[in-house]
Rosetta silent file (secondary structure, phi, psi, omega in degrees, C-alpha in Angstrom):
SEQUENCE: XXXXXXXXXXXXXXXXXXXXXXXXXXXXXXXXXXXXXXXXXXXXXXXXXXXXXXXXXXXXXXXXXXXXXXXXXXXXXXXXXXXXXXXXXXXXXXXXXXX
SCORE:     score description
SCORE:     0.000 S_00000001
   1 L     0.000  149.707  174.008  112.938  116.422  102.550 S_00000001
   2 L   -85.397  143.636  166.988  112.958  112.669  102.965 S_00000001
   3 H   -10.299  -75.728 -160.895  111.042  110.362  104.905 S_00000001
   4 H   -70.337  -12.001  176.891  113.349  109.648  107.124 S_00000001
   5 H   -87.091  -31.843  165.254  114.753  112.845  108.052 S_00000001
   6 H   -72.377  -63.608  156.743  111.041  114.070  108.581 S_00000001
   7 H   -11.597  -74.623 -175.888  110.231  111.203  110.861 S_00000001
   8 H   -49.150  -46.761 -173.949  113.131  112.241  112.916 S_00000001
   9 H   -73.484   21.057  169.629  111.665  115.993  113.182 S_00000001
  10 H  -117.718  -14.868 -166.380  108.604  114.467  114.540 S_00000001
  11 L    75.913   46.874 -171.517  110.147  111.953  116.636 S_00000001
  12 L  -118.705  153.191  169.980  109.133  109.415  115.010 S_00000001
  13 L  -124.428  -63.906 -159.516  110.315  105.772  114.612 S_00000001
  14 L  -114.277  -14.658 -173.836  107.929  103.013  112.863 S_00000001
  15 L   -78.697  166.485 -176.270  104.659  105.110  113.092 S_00000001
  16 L   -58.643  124.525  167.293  103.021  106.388  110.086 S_00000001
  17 L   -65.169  -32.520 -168.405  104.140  110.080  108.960 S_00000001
  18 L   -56.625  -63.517 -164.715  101.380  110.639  107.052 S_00000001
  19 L   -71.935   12.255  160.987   98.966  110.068  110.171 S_00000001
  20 L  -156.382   88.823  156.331  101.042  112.890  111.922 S_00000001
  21 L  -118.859  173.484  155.735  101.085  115.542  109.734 S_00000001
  22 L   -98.922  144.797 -169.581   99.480  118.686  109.778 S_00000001
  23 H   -38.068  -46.015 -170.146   96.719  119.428  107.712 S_00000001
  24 H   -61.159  -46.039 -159.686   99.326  122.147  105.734 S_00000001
  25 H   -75.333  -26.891  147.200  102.171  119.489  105.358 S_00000001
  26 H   -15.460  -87.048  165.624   99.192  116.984  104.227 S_00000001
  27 H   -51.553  -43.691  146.630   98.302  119.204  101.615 S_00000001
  28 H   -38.943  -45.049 -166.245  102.070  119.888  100.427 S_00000001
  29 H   -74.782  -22.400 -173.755  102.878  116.314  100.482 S_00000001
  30 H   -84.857  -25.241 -164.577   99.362  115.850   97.990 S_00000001
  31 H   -86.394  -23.683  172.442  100.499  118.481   95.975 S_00000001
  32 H   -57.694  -66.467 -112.131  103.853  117.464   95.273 S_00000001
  33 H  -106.221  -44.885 -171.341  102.763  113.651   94.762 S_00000001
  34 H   -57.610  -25.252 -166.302   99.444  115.143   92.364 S_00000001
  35 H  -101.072  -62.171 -163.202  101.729  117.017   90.387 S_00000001
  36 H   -58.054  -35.664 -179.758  104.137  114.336   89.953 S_00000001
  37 H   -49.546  -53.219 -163.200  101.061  112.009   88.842 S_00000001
  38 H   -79.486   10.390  173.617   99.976  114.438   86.085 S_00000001
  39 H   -98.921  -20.542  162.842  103.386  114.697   84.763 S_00000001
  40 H   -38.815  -35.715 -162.830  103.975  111.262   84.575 S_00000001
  41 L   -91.363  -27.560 -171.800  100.631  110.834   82.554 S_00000001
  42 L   -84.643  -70.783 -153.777  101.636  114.076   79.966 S_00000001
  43 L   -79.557   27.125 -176.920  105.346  112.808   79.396 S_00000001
  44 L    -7.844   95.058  162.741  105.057  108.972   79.947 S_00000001
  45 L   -89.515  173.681 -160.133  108.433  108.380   81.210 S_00000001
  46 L  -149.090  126.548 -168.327  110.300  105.341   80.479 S_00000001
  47 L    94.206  163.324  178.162  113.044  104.132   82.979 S_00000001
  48 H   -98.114   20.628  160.773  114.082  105.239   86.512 S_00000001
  49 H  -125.953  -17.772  135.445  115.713  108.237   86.006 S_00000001
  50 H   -12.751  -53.858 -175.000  113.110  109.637   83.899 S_00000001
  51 H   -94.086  -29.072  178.574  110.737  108.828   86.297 S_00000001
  52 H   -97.762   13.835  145.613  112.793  110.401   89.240 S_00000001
  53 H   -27.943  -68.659 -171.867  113.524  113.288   86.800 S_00000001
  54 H   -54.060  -51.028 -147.446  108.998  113.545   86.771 S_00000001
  55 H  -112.363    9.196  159.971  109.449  113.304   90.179 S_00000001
  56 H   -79.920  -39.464  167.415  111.765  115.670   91.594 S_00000001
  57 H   -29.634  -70.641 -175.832  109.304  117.968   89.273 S_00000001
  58 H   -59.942  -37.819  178.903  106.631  117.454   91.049 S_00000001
  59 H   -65.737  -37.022 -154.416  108.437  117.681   94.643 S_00000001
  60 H   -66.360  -53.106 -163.217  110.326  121.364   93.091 S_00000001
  61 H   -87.151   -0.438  133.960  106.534  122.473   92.774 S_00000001
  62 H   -48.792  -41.168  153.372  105.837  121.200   96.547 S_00000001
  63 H   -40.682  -68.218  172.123  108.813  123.365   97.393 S_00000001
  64 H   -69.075  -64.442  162.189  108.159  126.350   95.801 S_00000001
  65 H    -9.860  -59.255 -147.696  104.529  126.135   97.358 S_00000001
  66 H   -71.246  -46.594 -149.454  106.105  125.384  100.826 S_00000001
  67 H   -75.465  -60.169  171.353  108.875  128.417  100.388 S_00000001
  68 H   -37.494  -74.110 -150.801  105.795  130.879   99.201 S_00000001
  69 H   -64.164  -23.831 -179.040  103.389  130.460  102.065 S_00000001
  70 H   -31.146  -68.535 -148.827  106.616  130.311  104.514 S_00000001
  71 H   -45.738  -64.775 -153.015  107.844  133.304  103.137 S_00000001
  72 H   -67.969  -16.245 -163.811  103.929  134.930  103.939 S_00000001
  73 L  -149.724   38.297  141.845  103.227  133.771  107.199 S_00000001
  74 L    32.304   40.274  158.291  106.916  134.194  108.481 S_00000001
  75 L  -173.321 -168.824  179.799  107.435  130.555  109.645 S_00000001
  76 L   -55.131  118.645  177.690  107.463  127.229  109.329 S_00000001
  77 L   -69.865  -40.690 -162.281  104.749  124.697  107.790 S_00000001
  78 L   -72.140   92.710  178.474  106.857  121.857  109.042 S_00000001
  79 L   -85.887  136.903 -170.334  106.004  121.137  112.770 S_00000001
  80 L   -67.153  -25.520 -165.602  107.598  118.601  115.472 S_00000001
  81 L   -49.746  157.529  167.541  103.825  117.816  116.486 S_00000001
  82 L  -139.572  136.157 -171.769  102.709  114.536  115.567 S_00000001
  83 L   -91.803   29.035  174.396   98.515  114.562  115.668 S_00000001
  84 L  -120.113    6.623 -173.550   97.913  111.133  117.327 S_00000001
  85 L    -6.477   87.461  177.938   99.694  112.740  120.663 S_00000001
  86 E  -122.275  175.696  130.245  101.423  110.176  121.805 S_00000001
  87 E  -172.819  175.921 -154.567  105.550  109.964  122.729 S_00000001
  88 L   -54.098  159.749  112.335  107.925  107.493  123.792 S_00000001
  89 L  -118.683   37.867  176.694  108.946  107.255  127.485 S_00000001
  90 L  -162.956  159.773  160.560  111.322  104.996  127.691 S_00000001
  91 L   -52.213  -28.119  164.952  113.633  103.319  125.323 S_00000001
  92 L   -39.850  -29.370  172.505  111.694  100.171  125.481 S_00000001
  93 L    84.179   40.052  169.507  109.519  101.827  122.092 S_00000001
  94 L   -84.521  155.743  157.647  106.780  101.865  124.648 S_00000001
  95 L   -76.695  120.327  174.370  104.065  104.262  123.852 S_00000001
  96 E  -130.393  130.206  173.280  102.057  107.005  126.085 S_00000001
  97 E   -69.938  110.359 -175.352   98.913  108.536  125.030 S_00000001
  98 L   -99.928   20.860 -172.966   99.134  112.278  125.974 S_00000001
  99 L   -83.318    0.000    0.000   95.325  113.249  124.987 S_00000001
């Protein structure tokens, strides 16, 4: 999935995704990005489609991860929550803190 299409399932517009993840989609997103690092480092690619060759790799094994525990625990990893619980209420891009 892409940034920006995650953002949107969070509701999000300029704030960080990262800082509203869930611990699980945390841990997917390092495992993807960990895996692409160590493949980069065995098969030092050279060029950009090499490198997003390495790095669709690494997301495929983020994937399969995600699709296993789905499969096991007979839902979703991917949540609308955002963990700074805030959301908009007005078009203005004002913010309200909902803790």
């Amino acid at each position: 999935m892409i940034a920006k299409d995650y953002k949107s399932i969070k509701g999000l517009r300029k704030e960080s995704l990262r800082d509203n993840m869930s611990r699980m989609e945390m841990i997917l997103a390092d495992l993807g990005e960990e895996t692409t690092l160590e493949l980069a480092k065995e098969f030092k690619p050279v060029g950009l489609d090499a490198n997003k060759k390495i790095a669709q790799m690494g997301g495929n094994t983020a994937k399969v991860a995600r699709n296993d525990i789905e499969n096991k625990l007979k839902k979703s990893v991917i949540t609308t929550d955002n963990n700074l619980n805030y959301k908009y209420i007005d078009e203005k891009k004002e913010l309200e803190n909902t803790k």
